[in-house]
C-alpha positions in Angstrom: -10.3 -10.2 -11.0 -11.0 -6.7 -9.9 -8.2 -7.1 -6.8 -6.1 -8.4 -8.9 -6.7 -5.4 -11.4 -6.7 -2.6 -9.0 -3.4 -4.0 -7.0 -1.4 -4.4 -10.3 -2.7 -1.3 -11.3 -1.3 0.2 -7.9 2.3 -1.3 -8.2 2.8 -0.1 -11.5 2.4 3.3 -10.7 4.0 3.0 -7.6 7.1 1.9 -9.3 6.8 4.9 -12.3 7.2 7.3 -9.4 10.4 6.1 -8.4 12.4 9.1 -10.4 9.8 11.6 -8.3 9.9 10.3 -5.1 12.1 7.5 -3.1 10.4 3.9 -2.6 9.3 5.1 1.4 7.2 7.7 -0.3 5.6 5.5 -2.7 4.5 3.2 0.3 3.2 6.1 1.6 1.3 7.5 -1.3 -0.5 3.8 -2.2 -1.2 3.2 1.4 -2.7 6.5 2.2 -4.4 6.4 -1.1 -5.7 2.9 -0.3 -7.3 4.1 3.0 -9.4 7.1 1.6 -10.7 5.0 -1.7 -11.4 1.9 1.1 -13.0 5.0 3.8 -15.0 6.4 0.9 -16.4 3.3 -0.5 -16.8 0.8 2.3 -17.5 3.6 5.7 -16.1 1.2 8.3 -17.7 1.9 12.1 -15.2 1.9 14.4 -17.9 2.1 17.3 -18.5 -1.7 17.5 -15.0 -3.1 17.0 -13.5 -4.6 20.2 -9.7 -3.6 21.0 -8.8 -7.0 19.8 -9.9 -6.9 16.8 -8.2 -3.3 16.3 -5.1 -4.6 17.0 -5.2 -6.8 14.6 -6.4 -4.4 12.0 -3.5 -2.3 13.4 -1.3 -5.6 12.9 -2.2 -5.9 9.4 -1.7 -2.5 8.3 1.7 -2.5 9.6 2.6 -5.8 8.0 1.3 -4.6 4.8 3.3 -1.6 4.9 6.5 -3.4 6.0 5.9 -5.8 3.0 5.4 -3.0 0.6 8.3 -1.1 1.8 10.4 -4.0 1.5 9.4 -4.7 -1.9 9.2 -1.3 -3.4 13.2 -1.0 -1.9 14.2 -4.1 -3.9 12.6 -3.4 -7.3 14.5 0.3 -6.7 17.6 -1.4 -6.2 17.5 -3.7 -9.5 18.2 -2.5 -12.8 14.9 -3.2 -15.2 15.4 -2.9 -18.5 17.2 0.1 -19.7 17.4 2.1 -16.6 
C-alpha cells in the first residue's frame, strides 16, 4: 500500500511540473529524487555486489527511466481536462 502511495504520489507531481519544466526534466527530478530518499533510507554496499549483478541494477535503472520518459512524454502530449 505504501509503494503504491509513494509512486502515485510521485506521478502526480511529476505531471504538475509540466508548465515548469519539460517531461525529460521531470524524469530527471523523480529519478534523482528516488535515488537519495532510497541511499538515505536503505545505505546499499556496493563492496559485495558482483559485476553481474550491477549490470543488472544498471539495466533496471535505465529501463525505468526509458519507461518513465516515455510515459511522462505521452501524458504531455494529451490534452487532460481543461488544459
Amino acid at each position: 500500500m505504501a509503494a503504491t502511495l509513494v509512486t502515485q504520489t510521485g506521478a502526480a507531481i511529476a505531471v504538475s511540473l509540466f508548465d515548469e519544466i519539460d517531461a525529460l526534466g521531470a524524469v530527471f527530478l523523480r529519478l534523482a529524487m528516488a535515488a537519495v530518499v532510497l541511499c538515505a533510507v536503505v545505505r546499499p554496499s556496493l563492496r559485495g555486489m558482483t559485476r553481474g549483478a550491477l549490470g543488472v541494477v544498471l539495466a533496471f535503472g535505465v529501463s525505468l527511466g526509458g519507461m518513465n520518459m516515455l510515459i511522462y512524454q505521452a501524458w504531455r502530449a494529451c490534452r487532460w481536462g481543461s488544459r
